[in-house]
N, C-alpha and C positions, 0 to 999 in steps of 0.2 A: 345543434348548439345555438342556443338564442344569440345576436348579434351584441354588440359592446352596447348600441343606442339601446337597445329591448333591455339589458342587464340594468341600464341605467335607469329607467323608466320601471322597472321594478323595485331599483332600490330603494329612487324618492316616492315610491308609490303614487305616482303622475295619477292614475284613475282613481282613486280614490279621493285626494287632494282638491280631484277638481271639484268638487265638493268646498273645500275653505275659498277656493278662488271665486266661485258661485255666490258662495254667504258672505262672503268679505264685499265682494260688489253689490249685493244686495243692503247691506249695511251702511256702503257709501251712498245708492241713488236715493234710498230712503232719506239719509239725513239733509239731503241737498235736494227734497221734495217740494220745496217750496223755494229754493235758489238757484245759485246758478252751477253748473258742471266745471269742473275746472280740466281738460282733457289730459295736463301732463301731472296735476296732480293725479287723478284717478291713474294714469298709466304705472307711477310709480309703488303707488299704493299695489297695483296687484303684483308688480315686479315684484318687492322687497318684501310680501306676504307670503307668496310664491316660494319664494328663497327660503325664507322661515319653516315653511312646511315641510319642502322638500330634505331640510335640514334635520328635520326633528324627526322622519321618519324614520333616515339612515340613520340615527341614533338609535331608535327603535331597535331598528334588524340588530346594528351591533347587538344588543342587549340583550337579544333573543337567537341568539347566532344554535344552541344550544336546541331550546324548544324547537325552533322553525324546522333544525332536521330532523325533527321524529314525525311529523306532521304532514301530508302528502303534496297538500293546498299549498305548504310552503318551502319543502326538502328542496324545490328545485330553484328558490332564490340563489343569486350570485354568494352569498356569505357561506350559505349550510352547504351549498354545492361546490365550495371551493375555486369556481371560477372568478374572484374578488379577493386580496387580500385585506386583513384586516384594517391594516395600517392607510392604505389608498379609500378603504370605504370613512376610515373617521375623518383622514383631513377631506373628504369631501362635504362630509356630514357640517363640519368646523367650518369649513368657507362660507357657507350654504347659510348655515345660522350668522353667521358673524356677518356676512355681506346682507341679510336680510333685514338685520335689527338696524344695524347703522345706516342702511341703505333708509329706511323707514323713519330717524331719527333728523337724518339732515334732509330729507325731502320730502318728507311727509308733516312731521309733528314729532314731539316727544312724547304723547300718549299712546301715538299707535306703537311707537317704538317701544316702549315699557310694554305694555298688554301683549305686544310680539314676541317680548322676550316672558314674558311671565307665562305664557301660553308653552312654549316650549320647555321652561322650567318644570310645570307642571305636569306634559305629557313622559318627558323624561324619567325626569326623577322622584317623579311620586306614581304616577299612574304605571309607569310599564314592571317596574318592581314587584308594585300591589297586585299583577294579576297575581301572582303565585301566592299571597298571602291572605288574601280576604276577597270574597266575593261582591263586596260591595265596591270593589274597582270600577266597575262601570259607573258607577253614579260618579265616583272621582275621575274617569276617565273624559265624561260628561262635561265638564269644565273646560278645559282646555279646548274641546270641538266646538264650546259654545261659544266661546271669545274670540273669533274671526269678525264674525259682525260687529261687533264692537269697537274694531281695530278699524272697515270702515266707516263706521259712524260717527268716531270721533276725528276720523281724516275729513271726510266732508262739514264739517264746521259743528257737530254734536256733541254737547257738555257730556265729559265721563262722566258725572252722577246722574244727567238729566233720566227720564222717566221711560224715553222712547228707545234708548240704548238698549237698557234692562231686559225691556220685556222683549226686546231681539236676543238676548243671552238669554231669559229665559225660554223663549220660543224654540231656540237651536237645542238649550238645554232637556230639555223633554222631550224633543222628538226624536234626539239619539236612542231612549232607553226603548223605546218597543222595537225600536230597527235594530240596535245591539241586540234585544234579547233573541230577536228571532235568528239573527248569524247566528249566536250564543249553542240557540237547540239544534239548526237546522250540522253546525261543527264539533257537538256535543262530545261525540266520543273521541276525535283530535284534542279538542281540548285537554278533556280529561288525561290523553295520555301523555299529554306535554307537560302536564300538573299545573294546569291554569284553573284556580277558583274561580268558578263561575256558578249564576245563578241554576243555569241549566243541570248543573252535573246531576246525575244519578235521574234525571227527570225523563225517564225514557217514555210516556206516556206524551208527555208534552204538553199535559194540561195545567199542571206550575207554571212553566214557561208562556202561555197563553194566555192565563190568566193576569200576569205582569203587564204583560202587553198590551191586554185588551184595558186593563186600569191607569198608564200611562196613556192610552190614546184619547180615556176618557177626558185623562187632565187637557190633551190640547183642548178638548170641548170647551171646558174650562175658560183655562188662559184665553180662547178667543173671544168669549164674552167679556173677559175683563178691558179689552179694548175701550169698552162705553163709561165707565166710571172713571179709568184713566184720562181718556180725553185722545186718543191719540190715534182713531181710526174709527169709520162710523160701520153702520146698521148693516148695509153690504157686506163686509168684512166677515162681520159675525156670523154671517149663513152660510157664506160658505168654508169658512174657518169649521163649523158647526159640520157641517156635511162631510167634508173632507174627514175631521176627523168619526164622523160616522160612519164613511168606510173603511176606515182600520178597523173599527170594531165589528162592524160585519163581518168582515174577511174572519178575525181571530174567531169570532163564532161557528164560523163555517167550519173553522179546526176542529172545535170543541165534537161539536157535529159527528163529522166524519173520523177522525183523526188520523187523515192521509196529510203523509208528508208532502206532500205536492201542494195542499192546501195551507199548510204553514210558510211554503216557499213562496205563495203568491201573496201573501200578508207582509212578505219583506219586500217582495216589488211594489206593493204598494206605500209602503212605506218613503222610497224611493219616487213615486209619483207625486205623494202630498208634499214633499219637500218646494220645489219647483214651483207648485201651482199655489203653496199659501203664501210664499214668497212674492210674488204675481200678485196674488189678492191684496196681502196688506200696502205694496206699493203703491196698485191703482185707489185705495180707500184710505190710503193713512191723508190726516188734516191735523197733523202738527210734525213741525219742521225739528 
């Protein structure tokens, strides 16, 4: 039997999270690339981001208490397995959010505190719904994962509208969809039997699925050249922004290639590596605050 701490740690999906804790701090040292660190600002900002996250997932589960126990990957969370009851997972879920946004609102800013709460609005009650009804949930699910960084960027002194925000929510935003799609194929027949609309379903070949993939990885190519017209990260950047996203596409080739599923599961790990290292890149190359 998993321990109370391990129950918990699954419910707020702590490894997965750490992922917004990542982006949200990359978010903030970007914007504060040309200033100064503020250390109990930054501390709070990942506190009360944290809390948010954590919050929105065990809403999640809630919501999918149903799916998760037909599903193998997930029967054995604390909800489908019964070791949690309902009522104890929402008010944790309810502290969680509610101590995150406030927490964020009086010690941070009121933009990250909106964009915190807008972020969990959105995974909530538009995305976790939508899987069951359209497949184009990922691209909506896409939003909310992209608005971490954003929440620190506008904590470390960065205009919500300004230019260098954006292209950080767009950057998050894009490099979900080949990393989802490839969960997507690699839990294909899970899915399908929970009745989650996904792009994968009926795609037992996997080359629909790879071919998304390998077209969204094209867009990072993309997006990292558009650094140079923006203004907001120079020549450096781009090559490796460029490269980076040219091993995604190799990898999805290699799929196409062979079409061993070993070779689609290492196209998700690398997905997982570019995150990190373009994050790294545009920090060491960005020249605009």
């Amino acid at each position: 039997m998993p321990s109370a701490l391990e129950d918990f740690k699954t419910l707020v999906k702590a490894r997965l999270n750490l992922f917004v804790i990542i982006t949200t701090f990359f978010g903030y040292a970007i914007a504060c690339r040309h200033g100064g660190w503020e250390f109990w600002t930054l501390l709070h900002l990942i506190l009360g981001t944290t809390a948010c996250a954590f919050g929105s997932a065990v809403f999640n589960q809630l919501s999918e208490v149903d799916s998760d126990a037909l599903m193998a990957r997930t029967a054995d969370r604390p909800l489908p397995s019964q070791r949690m009851g309902i009522v104890k997972a929402f008010m944790i879920g309810w502290g969680l959010s509610a101590f995150g946004i406030v927490h964020l609102w009086v010690k941070v800013g009121t933009a990250p505190g909106w964009i915190a709460a807008a972020t969990i609005a959105t995974y909530v009650f538009i995305y976790t719904p939508m899987k069951k009804w359209h497949s184009t949930n990922t691209l909506v699910g896409a939003v909310p994962g992209a608005l971490p960084p954003l929440i620190g960027w506008t904590a470390g002194g960065g205009g919500l509208w300004e230019v260098g925000g954006w292209y950080l929510f767009a950057l998050l935003f894009l490099w979900q969809l080949p990393h989802f799609v490839a969960i997507n194929w690699l839990c294909r027949e899970e899915y399908e039997l929970a009745g989650y609309k996904m792009w994968s379903n009926g795609d037992v070949s996997g080359k629909h699925s790879v071919g998304l993939a390998v077209a969204f990885s094209l867009g990072l190519a993309v997006l990292a050249v558009l650094v140079l017209p923006f203004g907001i990260a120079s020549w450096p950047f781009v090559i490796v922004g460029v490269l980076l996203a040219g091993m995604l596409v190799a990898s999805g080739r290699r799929f196409l290639k062979t079409g061993e599923r070993a070779h689609f599961r290492k196209f998700f790990l690398a997905t997982l590596l570019y995150l990190p290292l373009v994050l790294i890149a545009l920090f060491g190359f960005w020249n605009k605050a």
